[in-house]
N, C-alpha and C positions, 0 to 999 in steps of 0.2 A: 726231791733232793737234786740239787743240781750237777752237773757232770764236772767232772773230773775236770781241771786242765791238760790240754797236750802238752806233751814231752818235745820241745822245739827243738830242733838240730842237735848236735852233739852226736850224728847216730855212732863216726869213726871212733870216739872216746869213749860209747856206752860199748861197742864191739871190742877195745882192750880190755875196757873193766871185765867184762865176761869174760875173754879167753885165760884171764891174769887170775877168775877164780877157778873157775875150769883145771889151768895147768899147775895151781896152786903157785905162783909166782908174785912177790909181792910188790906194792906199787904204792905212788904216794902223788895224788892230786892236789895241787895246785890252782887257787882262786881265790879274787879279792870278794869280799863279805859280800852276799846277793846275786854270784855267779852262779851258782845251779850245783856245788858241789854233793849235796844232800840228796838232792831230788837224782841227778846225774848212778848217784849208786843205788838209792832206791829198785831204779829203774835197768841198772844191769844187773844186778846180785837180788835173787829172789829172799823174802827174811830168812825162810825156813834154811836157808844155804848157806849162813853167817852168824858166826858171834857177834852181837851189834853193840858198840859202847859209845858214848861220846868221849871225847877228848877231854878228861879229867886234868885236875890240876896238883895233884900230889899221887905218889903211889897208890897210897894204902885206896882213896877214892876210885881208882883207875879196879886195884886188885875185886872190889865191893862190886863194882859194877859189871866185872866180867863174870865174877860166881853169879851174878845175878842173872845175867846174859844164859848161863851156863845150864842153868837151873830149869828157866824161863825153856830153852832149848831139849831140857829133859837132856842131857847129856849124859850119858848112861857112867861113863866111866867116872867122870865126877858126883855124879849121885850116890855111886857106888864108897867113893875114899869118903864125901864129907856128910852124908845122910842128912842133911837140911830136916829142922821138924815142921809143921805144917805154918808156924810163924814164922815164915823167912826172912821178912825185914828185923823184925829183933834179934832172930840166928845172926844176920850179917853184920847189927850191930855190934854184938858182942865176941866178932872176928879179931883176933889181933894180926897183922898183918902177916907176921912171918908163918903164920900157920896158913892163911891163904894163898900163899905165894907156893910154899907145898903141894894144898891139894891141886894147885890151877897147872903149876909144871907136869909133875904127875901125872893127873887127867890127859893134859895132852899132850904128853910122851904116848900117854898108849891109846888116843885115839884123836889124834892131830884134827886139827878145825882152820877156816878161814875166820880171822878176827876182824872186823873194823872197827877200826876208830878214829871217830869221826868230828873233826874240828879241834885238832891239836893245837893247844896254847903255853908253851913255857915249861916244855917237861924238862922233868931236872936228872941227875944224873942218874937215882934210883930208880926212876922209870925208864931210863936205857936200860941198865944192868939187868930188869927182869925181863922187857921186850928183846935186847938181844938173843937171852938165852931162847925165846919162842922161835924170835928168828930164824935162827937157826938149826930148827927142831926139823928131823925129815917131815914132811907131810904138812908141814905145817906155812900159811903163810900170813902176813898182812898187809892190809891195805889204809891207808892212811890221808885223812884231810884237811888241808890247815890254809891260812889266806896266802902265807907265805915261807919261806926256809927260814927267814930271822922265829917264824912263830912256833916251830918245832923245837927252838931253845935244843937238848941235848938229844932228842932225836935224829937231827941232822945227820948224827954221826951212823945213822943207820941207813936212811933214805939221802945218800950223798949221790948217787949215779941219775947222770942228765936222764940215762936209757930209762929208768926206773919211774919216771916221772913223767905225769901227764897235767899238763899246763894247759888250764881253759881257759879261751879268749872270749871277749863277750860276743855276743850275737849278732848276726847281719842285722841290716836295715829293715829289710825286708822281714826277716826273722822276727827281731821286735815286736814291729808292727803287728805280726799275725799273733805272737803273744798278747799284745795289748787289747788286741780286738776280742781275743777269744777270752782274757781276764773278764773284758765291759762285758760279756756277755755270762761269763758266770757268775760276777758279781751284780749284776742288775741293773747297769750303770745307763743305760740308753734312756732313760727319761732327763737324765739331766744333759747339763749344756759338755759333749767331751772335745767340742775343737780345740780351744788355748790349752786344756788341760790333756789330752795325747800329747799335745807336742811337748807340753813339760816335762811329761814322764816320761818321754824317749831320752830326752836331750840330759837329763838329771839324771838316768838309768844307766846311759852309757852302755846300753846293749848288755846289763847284769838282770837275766831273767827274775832272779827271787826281789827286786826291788821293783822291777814293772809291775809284779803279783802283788806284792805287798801293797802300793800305795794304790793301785787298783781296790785290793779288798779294803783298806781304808776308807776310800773314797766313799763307799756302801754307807758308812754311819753317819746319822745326821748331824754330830758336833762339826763336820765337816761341810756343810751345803748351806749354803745362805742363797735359797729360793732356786733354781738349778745351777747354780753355777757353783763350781766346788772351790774350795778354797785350798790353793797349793799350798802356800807359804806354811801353815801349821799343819799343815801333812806331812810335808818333806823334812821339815824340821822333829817329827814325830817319826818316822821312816828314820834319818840318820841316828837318831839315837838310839833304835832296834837293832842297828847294824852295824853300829859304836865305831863309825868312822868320822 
């Protein structure tokens, strides 16, 4: 199995996420589509240290996924209010939301968690009105990631402080480059021709680590290689519409 990719720069921004869960302070990252914001909290917040959700698009989806987070986490205090039976995805089917919103306040009134969630898109007002109330729960904090403050839709009104926010810029030159090299070499890429095609992928990447890796691991498959030479033009074009920009 081949190794991992490094964790390229970012170390100042992976040292807030840490201290921000550490002191339970909540915080809200900032990046456009393929910056690193996924990998960036991965890599400060251990799992076992987090409620982990993605950025849903309606409450009750938001609510489903944190029992599940909750659950997933053995969270005593809500194990204890909602007793889940051994078929969990059909218990949280058959949730109605105001019941969930119950046992989730609840639960963490009386034993406060750090939540993420991760990749906010157009949350509407009911998903303020229940994050606020966590927000503001002692003990309790979040941390939040979205491409940009138009994509928090009614969240904003909770992640509104400059202080609160951590805005990642893409990556040195330099930087890049030692991602791209270190991609060709976990995706296998050194039989084929990568001069024209480095320089594409820096200059297209625009220093946003998760699209160096992406079109990197793309390049691996063979709808892509016409004898070693890879072919940009339907990669990139297959790349942008992963990352819906």
């Amino acid at each position: 199995m081949p190794e991992a990719l490094p964790f390229i720069g970012r170390e100042k921004e992976r040292q807030r996420l840490g201290a921000a869960a550490r002191h339970r302070h909540s915080l809200l990252v900032l990046g456009a589509a393929g910056m690193g914001k996924t990998r960036l909290i991965s890599e400060a917040i251990p799992p076992d240290e987090a409620l982990y959700a993605r950025g849903e698009p309606s409450l009750h989806r938001l609510l489903v996924a944190l029992a599940r987070a909750m659950i997933a986490a053995k969270h005593a205090a809500f194990l204890d209010r909602a007793r889940p039976p051994a078929n969990v995805e059909a218990w949280l089917g058959g949730q109605p939301s105001i019941h969930l919103k119950g046992l989730l306040w609840n639960a963490l009134q009386a034993a406060p968690a750090l939540v993420i969630l991760d990749g906010i898109t157009g949350a509407g007002f009911p998903t303020y009105r229940f994050l606020q109330r966590l927000y503001h729960m002692p003990g309790m904090a979040l941390l939040a990631s979205a491409r940009d403050r138009v994509s928090l839709g009614a969240l904003g009104r909770l992640f509104w402080h400059p202080a609160g926010t951590v805005n990642l810029s893409p990556l040195s030159e330099r930087e890049a480059e030692h991602l791209f090299e270190s991609a060709a070499d976990r995706y296998q890429l050194r039989t084929l021709d990568l001069g024209d095609f480095r320089e594409k992928v820096l200059e297209s990447a625009g220093g946003k680590p998760g699209q160096i890796i992406e079109m990197c691991r793309m390049a691996a498959q063979p709808q892509y290689h016409s004898g070693r030479y890879i072919k940009f033009s339907p990669l990139r074009i297959d790349t942008v519409i992963k990352f819906g920009f």
